[in-house]
DOTOR-675012 format. One record per atom (N, C-alpha, C, O): residue number from 1; residue in one letter; chain; atom name; y, z, x. Coordinates in steps of 0.2 Angstrom, whole numbers. Layout:
N
 seq type mol atom     y     z     x
 NUM    a   A   CA     Y     Z     X
...
//
This chain:
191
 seq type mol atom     y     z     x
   1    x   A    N    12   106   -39
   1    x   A   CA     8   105   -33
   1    x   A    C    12   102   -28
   1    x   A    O    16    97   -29
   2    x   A    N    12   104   -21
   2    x   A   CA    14   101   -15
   2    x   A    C    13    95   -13
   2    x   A    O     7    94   -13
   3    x   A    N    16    90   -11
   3    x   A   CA    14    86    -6
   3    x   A    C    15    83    -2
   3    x   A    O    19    79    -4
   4    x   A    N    14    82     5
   4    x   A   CA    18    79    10
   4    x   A    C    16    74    14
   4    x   A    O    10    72    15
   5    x   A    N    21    73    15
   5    x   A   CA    18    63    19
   5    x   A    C    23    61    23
   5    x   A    O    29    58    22
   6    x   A    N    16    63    31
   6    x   A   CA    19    61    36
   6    x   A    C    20    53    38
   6    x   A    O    15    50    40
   7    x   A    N    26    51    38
   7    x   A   CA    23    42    37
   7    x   A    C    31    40    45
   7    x   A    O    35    45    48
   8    x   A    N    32    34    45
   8    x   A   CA    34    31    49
   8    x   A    C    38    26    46
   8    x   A    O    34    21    43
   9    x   A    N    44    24    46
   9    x   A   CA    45    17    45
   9    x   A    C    48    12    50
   9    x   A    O    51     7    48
  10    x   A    N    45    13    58
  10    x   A   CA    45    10    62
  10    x   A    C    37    10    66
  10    x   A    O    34    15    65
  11    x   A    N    35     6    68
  11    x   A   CA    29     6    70
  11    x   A    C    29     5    78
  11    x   A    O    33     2    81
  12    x   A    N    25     8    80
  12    x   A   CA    24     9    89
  12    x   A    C    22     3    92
  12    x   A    O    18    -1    92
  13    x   A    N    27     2    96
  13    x   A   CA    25    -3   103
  13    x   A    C    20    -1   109
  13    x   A    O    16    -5   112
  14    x   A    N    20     7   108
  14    x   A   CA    14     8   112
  14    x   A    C    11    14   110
  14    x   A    O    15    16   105
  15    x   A    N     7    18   111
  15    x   A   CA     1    22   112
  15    x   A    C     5    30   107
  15    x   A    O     1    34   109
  16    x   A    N     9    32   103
  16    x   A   CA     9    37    98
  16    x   A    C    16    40   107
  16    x   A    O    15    43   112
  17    x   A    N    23    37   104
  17    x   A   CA    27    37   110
  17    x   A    C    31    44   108
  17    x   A    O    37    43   106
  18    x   A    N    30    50   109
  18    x   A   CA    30    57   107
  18    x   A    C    30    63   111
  18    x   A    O    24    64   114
  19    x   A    N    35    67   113
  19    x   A   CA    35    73   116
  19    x   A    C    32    79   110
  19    x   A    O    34    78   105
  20    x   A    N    29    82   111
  20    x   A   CA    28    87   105
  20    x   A    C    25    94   108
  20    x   A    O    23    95   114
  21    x   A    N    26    98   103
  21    x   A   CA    23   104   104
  21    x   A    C    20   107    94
  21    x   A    O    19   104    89
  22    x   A    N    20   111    95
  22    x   A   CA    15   115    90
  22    x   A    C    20   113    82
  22    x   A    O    17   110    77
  23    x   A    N    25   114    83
  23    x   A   CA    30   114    77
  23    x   A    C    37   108    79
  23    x   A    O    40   107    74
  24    x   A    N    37   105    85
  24    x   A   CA    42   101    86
  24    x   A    C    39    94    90
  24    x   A    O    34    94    93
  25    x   A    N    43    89    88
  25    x   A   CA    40    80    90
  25    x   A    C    47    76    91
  25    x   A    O    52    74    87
  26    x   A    N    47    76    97
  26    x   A   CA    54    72    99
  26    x   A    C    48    60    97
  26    x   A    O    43    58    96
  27    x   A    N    52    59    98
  27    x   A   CA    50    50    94
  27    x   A    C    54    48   101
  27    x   A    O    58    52   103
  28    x   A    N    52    43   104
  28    x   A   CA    54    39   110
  28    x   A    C    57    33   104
  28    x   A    O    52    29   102
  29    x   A    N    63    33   102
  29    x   A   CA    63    28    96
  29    x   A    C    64    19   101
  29    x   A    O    63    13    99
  30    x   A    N    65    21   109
  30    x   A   CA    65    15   109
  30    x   A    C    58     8   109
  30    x   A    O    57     2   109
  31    x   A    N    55    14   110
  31    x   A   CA    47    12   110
  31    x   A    C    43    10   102
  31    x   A    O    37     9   100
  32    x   A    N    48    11    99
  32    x   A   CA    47    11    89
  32    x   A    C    51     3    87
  32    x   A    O    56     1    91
  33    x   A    N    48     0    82
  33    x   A   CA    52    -8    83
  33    x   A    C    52    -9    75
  33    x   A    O    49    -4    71
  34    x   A    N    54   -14    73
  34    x   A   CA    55   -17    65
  34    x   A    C    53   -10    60
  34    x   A    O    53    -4    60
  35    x   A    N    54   -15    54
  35    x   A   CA    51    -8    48
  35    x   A    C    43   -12    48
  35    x   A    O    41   -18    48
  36    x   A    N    41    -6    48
  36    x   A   CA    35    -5    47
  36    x   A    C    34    -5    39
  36    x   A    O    38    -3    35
  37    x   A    N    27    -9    37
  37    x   A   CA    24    -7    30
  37    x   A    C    18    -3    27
  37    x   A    O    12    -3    28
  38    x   A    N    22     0    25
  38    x   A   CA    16     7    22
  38    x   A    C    18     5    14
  38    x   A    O    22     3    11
  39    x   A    N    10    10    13
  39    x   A   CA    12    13     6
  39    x   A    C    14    20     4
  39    x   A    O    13    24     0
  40    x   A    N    19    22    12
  40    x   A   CA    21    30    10
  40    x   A    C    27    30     3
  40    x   A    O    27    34    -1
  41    x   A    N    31    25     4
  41    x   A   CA    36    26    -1
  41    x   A    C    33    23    -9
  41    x   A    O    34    27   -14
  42    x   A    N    31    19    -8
  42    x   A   CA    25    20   -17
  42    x   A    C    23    25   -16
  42    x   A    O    28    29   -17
  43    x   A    N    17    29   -13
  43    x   A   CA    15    36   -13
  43    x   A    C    18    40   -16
  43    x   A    O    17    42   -22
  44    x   A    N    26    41   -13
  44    x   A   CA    31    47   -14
  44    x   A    C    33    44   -22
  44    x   A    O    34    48   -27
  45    x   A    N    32    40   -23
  45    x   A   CA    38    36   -28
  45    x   A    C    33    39   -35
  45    x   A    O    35    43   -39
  46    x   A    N    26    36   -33
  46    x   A   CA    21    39   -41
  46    x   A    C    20    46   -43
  46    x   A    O    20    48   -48
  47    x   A    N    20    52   -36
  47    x   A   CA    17    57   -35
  47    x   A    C    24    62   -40
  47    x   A    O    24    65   -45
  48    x   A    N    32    60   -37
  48    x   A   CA    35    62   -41
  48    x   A    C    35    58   -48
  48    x   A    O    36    62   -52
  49    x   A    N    34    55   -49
  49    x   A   CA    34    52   -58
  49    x   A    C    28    54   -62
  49    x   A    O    27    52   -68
  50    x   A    N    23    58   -57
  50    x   A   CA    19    62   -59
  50    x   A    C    20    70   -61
  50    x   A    O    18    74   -65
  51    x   A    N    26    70   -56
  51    x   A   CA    30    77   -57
  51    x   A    C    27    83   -51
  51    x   A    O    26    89   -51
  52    x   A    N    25    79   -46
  52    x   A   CA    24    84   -40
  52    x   A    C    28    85   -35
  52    x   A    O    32    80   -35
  53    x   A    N    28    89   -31
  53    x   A   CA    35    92   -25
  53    x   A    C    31    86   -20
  53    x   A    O    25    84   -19
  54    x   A    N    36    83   -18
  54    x   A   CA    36    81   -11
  54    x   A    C    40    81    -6
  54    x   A    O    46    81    -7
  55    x   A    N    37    82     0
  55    x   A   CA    41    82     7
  55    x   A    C    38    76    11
  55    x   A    O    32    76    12
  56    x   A    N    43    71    12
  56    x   A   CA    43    66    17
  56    x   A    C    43    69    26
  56    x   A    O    46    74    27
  57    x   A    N    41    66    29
  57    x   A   CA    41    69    38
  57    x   A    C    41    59    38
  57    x   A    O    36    55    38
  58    x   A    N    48    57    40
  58    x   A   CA    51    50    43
  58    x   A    C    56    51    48
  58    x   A    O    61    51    46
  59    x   A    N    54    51    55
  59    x   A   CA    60    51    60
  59    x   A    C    64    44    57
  59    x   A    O    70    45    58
  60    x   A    N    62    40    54
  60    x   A   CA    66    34    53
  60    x   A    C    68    33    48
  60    x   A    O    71    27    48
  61    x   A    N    68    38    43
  61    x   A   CA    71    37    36
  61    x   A    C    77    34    37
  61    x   A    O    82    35    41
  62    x   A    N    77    30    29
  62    x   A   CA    87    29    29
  62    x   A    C    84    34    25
  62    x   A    O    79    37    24
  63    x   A    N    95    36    22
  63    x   A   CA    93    42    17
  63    x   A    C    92    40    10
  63    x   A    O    91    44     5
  64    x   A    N    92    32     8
  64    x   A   CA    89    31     2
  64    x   A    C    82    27     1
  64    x   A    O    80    24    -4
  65    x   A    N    77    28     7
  65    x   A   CA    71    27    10
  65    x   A    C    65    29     5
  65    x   A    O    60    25     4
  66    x   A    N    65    36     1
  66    x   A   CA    63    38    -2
  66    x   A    C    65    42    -7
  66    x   A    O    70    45    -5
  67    x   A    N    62    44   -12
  67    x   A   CA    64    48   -18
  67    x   A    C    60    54   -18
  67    x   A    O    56    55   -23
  68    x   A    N    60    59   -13
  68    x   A   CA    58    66   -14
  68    x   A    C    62    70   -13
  68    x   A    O    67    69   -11
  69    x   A    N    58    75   -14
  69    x   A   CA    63    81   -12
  69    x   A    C    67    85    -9
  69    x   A    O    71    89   -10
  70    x   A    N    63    83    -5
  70    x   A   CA    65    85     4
  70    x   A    C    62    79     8
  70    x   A    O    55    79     9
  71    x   A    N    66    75    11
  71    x   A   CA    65    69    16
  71    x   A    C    68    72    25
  71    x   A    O    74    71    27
  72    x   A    N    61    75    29
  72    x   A   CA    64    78    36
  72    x   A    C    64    69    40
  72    x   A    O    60    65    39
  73    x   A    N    69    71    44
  73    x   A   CA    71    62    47
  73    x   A    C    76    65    55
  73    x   A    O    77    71    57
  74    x   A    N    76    59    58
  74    x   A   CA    78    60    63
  74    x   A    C    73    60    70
  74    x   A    O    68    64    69
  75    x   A    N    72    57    76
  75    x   A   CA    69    55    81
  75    x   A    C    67    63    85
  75    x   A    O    64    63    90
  76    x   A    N    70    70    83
  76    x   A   CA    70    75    82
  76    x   A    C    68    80    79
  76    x   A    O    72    84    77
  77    x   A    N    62    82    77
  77    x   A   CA    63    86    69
  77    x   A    C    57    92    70
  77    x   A    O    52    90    74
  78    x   A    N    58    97    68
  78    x   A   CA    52   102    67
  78    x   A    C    50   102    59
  78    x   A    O    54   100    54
  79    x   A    N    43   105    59
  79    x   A   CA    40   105    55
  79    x   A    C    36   112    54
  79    x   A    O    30   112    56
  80    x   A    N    40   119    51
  80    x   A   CA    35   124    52
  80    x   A    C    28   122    48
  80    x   A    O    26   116    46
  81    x   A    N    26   128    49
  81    x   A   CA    18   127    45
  81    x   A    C    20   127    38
  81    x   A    O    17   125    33
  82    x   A    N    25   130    36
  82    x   A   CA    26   134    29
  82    x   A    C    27   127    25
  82    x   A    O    25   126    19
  83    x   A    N    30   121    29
  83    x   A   CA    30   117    23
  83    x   A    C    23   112    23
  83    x   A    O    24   108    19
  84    x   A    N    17   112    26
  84    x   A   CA    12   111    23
  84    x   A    C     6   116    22
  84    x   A    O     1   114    20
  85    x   A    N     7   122    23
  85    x   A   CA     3   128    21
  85    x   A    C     1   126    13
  85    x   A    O     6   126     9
  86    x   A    N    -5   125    11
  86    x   A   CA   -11   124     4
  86    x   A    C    -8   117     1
  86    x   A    O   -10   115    -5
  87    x   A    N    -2   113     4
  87    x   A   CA    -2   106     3
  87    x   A    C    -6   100     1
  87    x   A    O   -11   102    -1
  88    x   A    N    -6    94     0
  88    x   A   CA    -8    89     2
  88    x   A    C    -4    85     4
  88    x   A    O     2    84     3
  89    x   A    N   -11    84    11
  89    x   A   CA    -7    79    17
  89    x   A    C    -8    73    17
  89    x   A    O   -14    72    16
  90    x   A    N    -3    67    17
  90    x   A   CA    -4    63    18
  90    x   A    C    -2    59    25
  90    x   A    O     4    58    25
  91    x   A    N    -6    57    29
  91    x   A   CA    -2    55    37
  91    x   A    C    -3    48    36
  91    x   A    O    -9    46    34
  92    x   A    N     2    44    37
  92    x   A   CA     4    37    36
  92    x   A    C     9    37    42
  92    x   A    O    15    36    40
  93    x   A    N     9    36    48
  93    x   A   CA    13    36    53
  93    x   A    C    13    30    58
  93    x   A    O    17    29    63
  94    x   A    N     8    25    54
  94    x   A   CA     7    18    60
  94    x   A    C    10    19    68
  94    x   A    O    14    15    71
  95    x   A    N     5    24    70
  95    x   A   CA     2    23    77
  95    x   A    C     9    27    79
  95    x   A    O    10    26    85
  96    x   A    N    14    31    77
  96    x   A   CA    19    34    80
  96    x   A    C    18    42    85
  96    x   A    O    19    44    90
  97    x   A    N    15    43    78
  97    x   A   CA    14    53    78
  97    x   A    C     6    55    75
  97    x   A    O     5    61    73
  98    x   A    N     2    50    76
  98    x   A   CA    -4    50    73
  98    x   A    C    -8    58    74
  98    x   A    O    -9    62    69
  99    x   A    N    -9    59    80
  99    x   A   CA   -13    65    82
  99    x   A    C    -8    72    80
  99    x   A    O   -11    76    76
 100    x   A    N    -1    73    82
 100    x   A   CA     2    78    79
 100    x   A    C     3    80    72
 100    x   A    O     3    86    71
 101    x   A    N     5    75    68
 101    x   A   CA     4    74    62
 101    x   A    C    -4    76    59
 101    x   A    O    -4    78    53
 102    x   A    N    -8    77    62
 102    x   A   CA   -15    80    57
 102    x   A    C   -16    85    63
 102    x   A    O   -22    84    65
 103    x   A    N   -13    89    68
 103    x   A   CA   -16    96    70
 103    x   A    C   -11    99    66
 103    x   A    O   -12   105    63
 104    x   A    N    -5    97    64
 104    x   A   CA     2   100    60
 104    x   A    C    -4   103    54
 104    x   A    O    -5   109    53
 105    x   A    N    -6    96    50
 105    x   A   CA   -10   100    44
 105    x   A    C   -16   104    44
 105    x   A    O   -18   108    39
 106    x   A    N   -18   103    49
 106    x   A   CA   -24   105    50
 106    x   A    C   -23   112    51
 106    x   A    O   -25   116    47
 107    x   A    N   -19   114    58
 107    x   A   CA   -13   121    59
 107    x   A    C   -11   123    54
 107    x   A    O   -12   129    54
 108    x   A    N    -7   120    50
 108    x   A   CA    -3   123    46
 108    x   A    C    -6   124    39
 108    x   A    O    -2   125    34
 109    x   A    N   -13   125    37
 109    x   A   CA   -15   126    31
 109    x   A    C   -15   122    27
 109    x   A    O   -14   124    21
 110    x   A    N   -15   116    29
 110    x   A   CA   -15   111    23
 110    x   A    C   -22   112    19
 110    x   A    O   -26   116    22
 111    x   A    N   -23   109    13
 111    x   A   CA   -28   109     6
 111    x   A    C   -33   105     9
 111    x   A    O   -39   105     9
 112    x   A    N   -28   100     9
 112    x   A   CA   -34    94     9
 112    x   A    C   -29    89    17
 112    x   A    O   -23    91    19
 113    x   A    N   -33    83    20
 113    x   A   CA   -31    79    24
 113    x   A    C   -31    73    22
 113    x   A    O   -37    71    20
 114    x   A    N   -27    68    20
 114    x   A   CA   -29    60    19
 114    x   A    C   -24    56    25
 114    x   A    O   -18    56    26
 115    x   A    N   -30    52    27
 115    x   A   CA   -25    48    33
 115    x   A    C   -27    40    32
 115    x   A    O   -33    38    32
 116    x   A    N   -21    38    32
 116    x   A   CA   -21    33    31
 116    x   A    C   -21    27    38
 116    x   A    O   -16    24    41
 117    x   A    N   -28    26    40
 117    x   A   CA   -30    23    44
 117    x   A    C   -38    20    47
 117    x   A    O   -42    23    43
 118    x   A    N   -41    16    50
 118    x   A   CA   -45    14    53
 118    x   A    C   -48    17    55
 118    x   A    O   -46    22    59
 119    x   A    N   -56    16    54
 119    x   A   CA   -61    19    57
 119    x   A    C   -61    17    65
 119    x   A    O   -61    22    69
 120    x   A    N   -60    11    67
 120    x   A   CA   -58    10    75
 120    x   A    C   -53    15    77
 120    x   A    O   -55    18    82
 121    x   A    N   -47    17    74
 121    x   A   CA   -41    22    76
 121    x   A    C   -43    26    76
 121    x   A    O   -42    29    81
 122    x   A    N   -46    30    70
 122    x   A   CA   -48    36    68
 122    x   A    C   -54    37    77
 122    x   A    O   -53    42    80
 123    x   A    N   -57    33    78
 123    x   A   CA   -62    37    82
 123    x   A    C   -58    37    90
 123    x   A    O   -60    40    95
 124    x   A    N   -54    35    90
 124    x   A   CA   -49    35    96
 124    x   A    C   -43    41    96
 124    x   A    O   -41    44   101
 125    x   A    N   -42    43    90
 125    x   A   CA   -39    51    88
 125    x   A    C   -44    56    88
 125    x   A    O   -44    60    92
 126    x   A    N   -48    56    83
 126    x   A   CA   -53    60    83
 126    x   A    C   -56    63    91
 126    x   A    O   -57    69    92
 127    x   A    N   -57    58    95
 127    x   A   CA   -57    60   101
 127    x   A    C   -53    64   105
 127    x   A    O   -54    69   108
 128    x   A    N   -45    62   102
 128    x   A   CA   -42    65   105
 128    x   A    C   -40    72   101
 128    x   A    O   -35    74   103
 129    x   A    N   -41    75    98
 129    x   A   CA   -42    80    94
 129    x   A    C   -47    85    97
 129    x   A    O   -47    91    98
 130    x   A    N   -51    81    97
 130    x   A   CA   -59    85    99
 130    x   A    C   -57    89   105
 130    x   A    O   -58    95   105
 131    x   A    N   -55    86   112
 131    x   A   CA   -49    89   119
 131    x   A    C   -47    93   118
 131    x   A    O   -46    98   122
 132    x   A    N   -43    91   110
 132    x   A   CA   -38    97   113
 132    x   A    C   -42   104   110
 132    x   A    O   -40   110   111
 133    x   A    N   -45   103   108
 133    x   A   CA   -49   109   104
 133    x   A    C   -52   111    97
 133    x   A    O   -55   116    95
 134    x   A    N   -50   105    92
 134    x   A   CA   -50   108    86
 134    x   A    C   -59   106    86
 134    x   A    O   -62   103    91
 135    x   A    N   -63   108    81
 135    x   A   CA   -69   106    80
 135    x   A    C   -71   103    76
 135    x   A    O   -69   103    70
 136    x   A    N   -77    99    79
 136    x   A   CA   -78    92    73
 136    x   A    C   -78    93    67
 136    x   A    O   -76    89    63
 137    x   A    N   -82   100    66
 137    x   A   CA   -83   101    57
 137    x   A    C   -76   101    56
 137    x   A    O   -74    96    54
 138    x   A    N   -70   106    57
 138    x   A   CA   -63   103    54
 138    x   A    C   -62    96    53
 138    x   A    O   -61    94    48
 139    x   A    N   -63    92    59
 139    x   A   CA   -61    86    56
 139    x   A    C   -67    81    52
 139    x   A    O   -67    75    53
 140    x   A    N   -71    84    49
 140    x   A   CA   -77    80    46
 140    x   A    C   -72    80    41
 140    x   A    O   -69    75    40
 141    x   A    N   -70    86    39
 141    x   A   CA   -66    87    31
 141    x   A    C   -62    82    29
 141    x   A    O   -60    80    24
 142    x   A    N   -59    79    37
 142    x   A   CA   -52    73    36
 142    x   A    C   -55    68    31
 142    x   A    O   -60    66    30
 143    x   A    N   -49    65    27
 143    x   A   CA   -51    60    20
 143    x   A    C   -49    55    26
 143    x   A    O   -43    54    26
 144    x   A    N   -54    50    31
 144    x   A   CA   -50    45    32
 144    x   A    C   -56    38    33
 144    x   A    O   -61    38    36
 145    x   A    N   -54    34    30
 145    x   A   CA   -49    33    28
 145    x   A    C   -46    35    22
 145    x   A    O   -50    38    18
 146    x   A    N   -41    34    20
 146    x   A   CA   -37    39    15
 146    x   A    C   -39    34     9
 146    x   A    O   -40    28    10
 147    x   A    N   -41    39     1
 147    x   A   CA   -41    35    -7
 147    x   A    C   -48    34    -7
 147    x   A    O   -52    35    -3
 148    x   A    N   -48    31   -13
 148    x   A   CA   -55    29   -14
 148    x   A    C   -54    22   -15
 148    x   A    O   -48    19   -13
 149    x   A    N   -60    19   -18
 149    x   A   CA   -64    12   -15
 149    x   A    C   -59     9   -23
 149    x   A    O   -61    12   -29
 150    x   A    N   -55     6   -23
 150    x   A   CA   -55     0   -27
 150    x   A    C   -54    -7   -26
 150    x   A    O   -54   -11   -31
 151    x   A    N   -55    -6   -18
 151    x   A   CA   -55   -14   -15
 151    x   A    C   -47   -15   -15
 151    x   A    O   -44   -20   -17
 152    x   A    N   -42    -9   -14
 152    x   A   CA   -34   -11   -15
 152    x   A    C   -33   -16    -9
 152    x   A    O   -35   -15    -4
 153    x   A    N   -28   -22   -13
 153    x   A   CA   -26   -28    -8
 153    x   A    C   -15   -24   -10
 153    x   A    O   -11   -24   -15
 154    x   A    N   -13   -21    -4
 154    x   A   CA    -7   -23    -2
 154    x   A    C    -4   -14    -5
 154    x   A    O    -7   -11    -9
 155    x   A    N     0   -14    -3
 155    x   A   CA     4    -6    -1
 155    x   A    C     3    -3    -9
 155    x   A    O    -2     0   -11
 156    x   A    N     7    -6   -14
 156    x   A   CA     5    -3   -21
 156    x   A    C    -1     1   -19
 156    x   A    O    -2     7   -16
 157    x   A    N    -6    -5   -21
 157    x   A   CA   -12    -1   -24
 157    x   A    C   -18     1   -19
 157    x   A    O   -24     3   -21
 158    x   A    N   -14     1   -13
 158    x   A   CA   -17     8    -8
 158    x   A    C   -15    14   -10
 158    x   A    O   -17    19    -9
 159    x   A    N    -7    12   -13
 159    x   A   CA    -5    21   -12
 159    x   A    C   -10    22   -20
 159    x   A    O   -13    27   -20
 160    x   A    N    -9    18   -24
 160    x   A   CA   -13    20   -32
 160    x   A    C   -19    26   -31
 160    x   A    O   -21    32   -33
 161    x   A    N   -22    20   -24
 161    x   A   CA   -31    21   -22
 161    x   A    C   -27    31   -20
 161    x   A    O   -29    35   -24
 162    x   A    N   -24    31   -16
 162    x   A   CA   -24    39   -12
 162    x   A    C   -21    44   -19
 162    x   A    O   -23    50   -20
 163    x   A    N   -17    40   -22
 163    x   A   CA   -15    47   -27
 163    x   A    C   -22    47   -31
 163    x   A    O   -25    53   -32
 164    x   A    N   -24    42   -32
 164    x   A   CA   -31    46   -38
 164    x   A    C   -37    48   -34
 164    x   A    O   -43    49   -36
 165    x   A    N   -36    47   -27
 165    x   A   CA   -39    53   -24
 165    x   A    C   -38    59   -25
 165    x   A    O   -41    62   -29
 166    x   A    N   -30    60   -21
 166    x   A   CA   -27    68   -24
 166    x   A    C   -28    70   -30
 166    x   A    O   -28    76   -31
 167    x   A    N   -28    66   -35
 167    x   A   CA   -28    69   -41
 167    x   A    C   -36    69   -44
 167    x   A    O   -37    71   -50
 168    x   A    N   -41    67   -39
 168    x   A   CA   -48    70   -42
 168    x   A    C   -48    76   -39
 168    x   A    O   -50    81   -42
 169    x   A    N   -46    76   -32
 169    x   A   CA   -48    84   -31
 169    x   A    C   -44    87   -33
 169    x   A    O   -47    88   -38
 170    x   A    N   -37    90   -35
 170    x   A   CA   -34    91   -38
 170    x   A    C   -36    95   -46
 170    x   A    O   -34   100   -49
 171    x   A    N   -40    92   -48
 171    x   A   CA   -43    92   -56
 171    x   A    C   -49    95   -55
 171    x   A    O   -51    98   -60
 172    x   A    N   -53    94   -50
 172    x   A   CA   -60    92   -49
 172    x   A    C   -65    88   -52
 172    x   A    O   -71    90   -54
 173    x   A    N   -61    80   -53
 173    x   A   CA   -68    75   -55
 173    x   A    C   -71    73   -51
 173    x   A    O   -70    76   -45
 174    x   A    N   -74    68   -52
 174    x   A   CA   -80    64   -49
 174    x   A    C   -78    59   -43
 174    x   A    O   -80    59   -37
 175    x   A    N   -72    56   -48
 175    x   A   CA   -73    48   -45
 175    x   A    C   -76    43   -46
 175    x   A    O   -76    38   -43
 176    x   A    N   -80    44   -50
 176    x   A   CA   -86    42   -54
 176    x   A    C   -84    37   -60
 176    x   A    O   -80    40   -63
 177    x   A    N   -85    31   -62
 177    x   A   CA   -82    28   -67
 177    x   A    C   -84    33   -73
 177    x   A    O   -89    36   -72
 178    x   A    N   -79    34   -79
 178    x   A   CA   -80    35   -86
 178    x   A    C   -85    36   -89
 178    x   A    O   -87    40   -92
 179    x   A    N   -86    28   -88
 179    x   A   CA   -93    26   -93
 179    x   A    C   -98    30   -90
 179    x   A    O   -98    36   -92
 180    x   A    N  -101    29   -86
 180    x   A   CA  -105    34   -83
 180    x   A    C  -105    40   -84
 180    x   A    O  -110    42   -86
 181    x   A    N   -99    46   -83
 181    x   A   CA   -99    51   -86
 181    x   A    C  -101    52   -91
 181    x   A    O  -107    52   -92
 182    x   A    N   -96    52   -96
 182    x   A   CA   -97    49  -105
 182    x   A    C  -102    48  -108
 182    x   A    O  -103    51  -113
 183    x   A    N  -108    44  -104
 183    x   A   CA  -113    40  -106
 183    x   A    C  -111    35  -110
 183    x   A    O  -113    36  -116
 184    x   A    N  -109    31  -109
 184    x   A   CA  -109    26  -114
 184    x   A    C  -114    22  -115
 184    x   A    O  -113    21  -121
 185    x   A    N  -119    19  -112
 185    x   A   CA  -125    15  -111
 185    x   A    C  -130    21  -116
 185    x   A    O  -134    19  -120
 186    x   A    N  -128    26  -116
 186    x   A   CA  -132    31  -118
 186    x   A    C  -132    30  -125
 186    x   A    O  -137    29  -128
 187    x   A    N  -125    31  -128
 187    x   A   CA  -121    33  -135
 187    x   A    C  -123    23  -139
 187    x   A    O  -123    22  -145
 188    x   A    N  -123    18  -133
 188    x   A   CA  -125    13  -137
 188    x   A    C  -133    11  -139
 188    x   A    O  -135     9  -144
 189    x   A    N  -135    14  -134
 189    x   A   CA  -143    15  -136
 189    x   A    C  -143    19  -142
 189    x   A    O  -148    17  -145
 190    x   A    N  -140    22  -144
 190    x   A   CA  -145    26  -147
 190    x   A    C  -141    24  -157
 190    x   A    O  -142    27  -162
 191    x   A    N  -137    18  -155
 191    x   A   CA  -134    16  -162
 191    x   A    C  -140    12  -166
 191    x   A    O  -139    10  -172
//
C-alpha cells in the first residue's frame, strides 16, 4: 500500500507563503524559520517498518530527514497526481502548503485524506477550499483532525494515533476496543 506525507520541516512565519498551481508549489523559504516538529518523520519511520511504500513531499528535507522511498524536497517541486492517485494521504505541513497539499489529494485520487491539524485551522482552509470550488461533501470525507482518540501527548504517539487509523481503514476495523468486539464481559458472564 501507498503512502504519502506531505509534511514540512520549517514552519510558516506567515499565512501558507506559496506560489502554486495544479501540479507545482514554489515555498517563499524566506518566510519558513526554525525546524519545526511534527510527527511526519515517526509517521514515515513505523509505516515503512510496517512495510509500506512511502513518498515524503518536504521542501525542507535534509537528505537524511527521512527513511522512505522517495523524499520530493526542494523550495520547488511538482507533484503529479500519479504519485498520490488511490494513496493514503497524510498533510502535516504546519501552516506552509496547507490548502495545496489536500486539493493535490483530493485532485489527485487520493483513498483516503488525514490532516494533521486544528479544528480552528481546519475551518480557515476549509473556507478556503470551498472558494476555490471543491464541495463540502468532498471535504466532509477529510480525517481531520488526523488518528484516533488515544489522548496521544507528543509527536511518537500522534504519529502511533494516525497510523492505526490508516490501518483500520485499510483492514476495515472498528476502532473499537477488542474487548468489546470479542465480548469479553460476555464470555466472562457466562463462566
Amino acid at each position: 500500500m501507498k503512502v504519502v506525507v506531505f509534511s514540512s520541516s520549517k514552519e510558516a512565519n506567515m499565512e501558507e507563503p506559496v506560489v502554486c498551481d495544479r501540479d507545482s508549489v514554489k515555498v517563499d523559504a524566506s518566510k519558513c524559520t526554525g525546524s519545526s516538529i511534527s510527527p511526519a518523520p515517526f509517521i514515515v519511520k513505523y509505516l515503512k517498518d510496517l512495510g509500506f511504500r512511502v513518498t515524503v513531499v518536504d521542501p525542507f528535507a535534509e537528505p537524511s530527514s527521512y527513511d522512505a522511498d522517495e523524499v520530493i524536497r526542494g523550495t520547488s517541486f511538482q507533484v503529479p497526481d500519479e504519485v498520490v492517485k488511490d494513496s493514503y494521504v497524510v498533510v502535516a505541513t504546519r501552516h506552509v502548503y496547507d490548502t495545496w497539499a489536500i486539493m493535490k489529494a483530493i485532485f489527485g485520487g487520493a483513498k483516503e485524506i488525514a490532516v494533521v491539524m486544528s479544528i480552528k485551522r481546519a475551518k480557515v482552509i476549509m473556507k478556503r477550499l470551498m472558494q476555490s470550488g471543491i464541495e463540502k461533501e468532498k471535504l466532509k470525507k477529510l480525517r481531520i483532525p488526523a488518528g484516533l482518540d488515544i489522548n496521544a501527548k507528543g509527536e511518537k504517539e500522534m504519529a502511533i494515533s494516525i497510523i492505526s487509523e490508516i490501518l483500520m481503514l485499510e483492514r476495515g476495523g472498528t476502532g473499537l476496543p477488542l474487548r468489546d468486539i470479542k465480548g469479553f464481559e460476555k464470555s466472562l458472564d457466562e463462566i
